[in-house]
C-alpha positions in Angstrom: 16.2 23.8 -59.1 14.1 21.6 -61.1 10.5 22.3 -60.4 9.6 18.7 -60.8 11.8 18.1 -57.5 8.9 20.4 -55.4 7.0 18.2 -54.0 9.8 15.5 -53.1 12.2 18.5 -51.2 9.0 19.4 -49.1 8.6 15.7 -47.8 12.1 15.8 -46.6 12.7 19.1 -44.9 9.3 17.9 -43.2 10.8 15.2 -41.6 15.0 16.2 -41.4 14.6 17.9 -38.5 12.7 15.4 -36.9 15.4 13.0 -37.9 18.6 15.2 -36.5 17.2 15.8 -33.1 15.6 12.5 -32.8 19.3 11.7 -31.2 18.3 14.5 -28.8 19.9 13.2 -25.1 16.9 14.6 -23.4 14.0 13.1 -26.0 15.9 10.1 -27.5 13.4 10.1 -30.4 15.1 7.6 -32.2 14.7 4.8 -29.7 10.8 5.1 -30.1 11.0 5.4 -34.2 10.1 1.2 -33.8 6.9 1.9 -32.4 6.1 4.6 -35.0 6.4 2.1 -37.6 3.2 -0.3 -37.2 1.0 2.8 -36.9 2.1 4.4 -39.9 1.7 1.3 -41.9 -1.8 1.5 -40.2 -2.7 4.6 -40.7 -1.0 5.3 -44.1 -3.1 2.2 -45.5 -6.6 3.7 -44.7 -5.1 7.3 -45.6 -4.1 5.8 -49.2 -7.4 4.2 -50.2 -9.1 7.6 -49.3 -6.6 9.6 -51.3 -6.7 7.1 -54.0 -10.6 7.2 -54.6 -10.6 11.4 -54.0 -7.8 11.3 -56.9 -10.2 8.5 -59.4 -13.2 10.8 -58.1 -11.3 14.0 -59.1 -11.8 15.1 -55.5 -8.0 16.7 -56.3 -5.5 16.2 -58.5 -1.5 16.5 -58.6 0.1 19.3 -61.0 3.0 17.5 -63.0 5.0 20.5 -62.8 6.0 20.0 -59.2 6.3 15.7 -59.1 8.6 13.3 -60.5 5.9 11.2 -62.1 6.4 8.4 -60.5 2.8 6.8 -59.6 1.6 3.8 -57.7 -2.4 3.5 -58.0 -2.4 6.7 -59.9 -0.8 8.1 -56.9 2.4 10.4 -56.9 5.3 8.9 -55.1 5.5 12.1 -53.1 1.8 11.3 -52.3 2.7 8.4 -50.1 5.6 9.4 -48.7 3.7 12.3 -47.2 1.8 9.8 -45.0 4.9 8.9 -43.0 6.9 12.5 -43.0 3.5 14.3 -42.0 2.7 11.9 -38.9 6.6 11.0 -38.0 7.4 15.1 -37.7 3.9 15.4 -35.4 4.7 12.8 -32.9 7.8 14.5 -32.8 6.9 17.5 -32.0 4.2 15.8 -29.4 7.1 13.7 -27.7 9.2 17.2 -27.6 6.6 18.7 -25.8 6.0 16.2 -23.2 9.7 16.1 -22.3 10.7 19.2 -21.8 7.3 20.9 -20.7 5.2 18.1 -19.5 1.9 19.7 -19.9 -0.5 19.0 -17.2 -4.3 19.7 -19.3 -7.2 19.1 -17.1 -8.8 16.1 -18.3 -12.6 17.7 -17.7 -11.5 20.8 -20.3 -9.7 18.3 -22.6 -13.0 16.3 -22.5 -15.0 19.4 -23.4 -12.9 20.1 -26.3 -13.5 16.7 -27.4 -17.4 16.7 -27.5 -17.0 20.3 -29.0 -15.1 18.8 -32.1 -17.9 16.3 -32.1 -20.5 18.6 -32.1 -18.8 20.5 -35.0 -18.1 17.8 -37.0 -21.7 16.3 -36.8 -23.1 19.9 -37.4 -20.8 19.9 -40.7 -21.8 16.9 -41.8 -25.5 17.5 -41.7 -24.9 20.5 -44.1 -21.9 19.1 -46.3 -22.8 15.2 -45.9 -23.1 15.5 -50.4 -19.6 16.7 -50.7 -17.1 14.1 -50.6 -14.4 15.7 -49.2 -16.3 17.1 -46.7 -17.9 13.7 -45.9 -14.5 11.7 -45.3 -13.1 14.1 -43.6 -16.1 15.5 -41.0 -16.9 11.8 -40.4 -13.5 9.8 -39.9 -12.5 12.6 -37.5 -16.2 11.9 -36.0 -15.6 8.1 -35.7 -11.9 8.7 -34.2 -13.1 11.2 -31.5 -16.0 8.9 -30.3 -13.6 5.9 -30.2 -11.4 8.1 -27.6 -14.6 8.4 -25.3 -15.8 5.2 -25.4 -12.7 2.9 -25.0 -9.9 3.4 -22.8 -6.7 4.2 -25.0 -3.1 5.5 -23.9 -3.0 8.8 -25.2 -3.7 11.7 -22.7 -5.9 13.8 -25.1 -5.0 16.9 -23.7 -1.4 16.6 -24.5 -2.6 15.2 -28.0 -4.8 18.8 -28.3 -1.8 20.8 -27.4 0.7 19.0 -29.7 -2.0 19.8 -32.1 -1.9 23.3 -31.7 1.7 23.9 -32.2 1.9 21.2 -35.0 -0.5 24.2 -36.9 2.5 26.4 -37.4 4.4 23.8 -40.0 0.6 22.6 -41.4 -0.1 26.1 -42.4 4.0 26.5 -44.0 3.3 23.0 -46.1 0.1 23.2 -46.6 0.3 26.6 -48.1 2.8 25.7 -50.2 0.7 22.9 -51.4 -2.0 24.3 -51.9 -0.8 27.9 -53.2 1.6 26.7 -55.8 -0.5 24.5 -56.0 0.8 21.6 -56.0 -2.5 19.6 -55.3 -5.2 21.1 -56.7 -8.9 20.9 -54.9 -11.8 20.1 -57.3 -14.5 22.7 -54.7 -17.4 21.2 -55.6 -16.3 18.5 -53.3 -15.3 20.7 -50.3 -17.3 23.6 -48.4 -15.4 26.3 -50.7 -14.0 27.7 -47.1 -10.5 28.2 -47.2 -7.7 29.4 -44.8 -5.5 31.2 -47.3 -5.3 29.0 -50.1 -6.0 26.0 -47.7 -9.7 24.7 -47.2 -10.7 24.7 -44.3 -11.7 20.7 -44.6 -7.5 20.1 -43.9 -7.5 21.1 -40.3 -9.9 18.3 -39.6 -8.0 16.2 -42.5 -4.5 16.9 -40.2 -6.4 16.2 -36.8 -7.3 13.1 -37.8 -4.4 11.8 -39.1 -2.2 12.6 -36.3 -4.8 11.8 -33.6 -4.5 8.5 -35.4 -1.0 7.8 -35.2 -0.3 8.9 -31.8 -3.0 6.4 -30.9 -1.2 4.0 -32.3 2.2 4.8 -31.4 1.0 5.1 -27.3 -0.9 1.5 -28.0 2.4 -0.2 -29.6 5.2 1.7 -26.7 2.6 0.6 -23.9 3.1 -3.0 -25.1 6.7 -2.6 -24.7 7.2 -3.9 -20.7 9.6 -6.0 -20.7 12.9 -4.1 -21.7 12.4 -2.2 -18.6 10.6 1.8 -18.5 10.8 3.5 -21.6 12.3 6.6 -22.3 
């Protein structure tokens, strides 16, 4: 296999099986792919001018080995694609997980886990607040989790935290092949130096966020949809 194909290959078996059970009779994943869509454009617009000033800022950079060279704002093509197979597979896997098990979280323990994750990130940043990876990452997740407490959004949060937890197993599969290839090499000046395996530990939060983000937005734009009848 060419080697330059490595980067592409694991953008796609992230998101194929997605894809072939989105036709699932049960889930019928593909009849909500339209209101994936907006929040991915969303989402993948803030996600890109982060990645492209970490990339200019030599935050991290992308071994030519493993990408076809193709670049948009000095960003691999494989780069921006990963910004809709990451999130699209995740709300997957949170839509497969409210159908067949229907998770009843209380809201008081999913509420404690929030303010936790507050606490941890505002803790972080007052000891990593000069390293930029550490910055962007402690602090958007920051923002995101406050804007959950203080205005009234669609997403049950405990559902979101469990869909979290099992979206860890494929996050640790590509993000350790990422990252022990490497495929995207971390400048660790920048970050705490902490890693999990080869992966610092700055991802989880990195992950959390971006999901978080898009589920919000995919609940916001299916809520809107009332007047083809109850969605599936």
């Amino acid at each position: 296999m060419d080697k330059q194909l490595t980067y592409l290959l694991i953008n796609i078996l992230t998101c194929f099986f997605p894809v072939v059970l989105s036709f699932d009779k049960k889930v019928h994943f593909y009849q909500k792919w339209k209101f994936i869509f907006p929040g991915l454009l969303i989402s993948g617009a803030l996600y890109l001018i982060w990645d492209y000033i970490f990339t200019v800022q030599n935050v991290w950079s992308f071994n030519p080995t493993y990408i076809l060279g193709i670049k948009f704002f000095d960003l691999p093509l494989e780069e921006i694609l990963f910004f809709i197979t990451v999130p699209f597979a995740c709300i997957f896997i949170y839509e497969c997980l409210k159908v067949y098990f229907n998770p009843k979280i209380n809201q008081k323990i999913s509420k404690g886990i929030t303010y936790f994750l507050i606490a941890t990130c505002i803790i972080l940043l007052f000891f990593f607040y000069d390293r930029l990876y550490s910055l962007i990452n402690f602090s958007t997740l920051l923002i995101i989790l406050i804007y959950t407490l203080v205005k009234p959004i669609k997403l049950n949060m405990g559902q979101f935290y469990l869909a979290y937890l099992v979206s860890l197993v494929p996050f640790y599969i590509v993000n350790g092949i990422l990252t022990s290839i490497p495929i995207v090499l971390y400048n660790n000046t920048e970050n705490m130096g902490l890693r999990v395996g080869s992966i610092p530990f700055e991802d989880h939060f990195y992950s959390m966020s971006l999901i978080l983000l898009n589920l919000i937005f995919f609940e916001y734009f299916r809520s809107r949809k009332t007047t083809d009848g109850p969605i599936s």
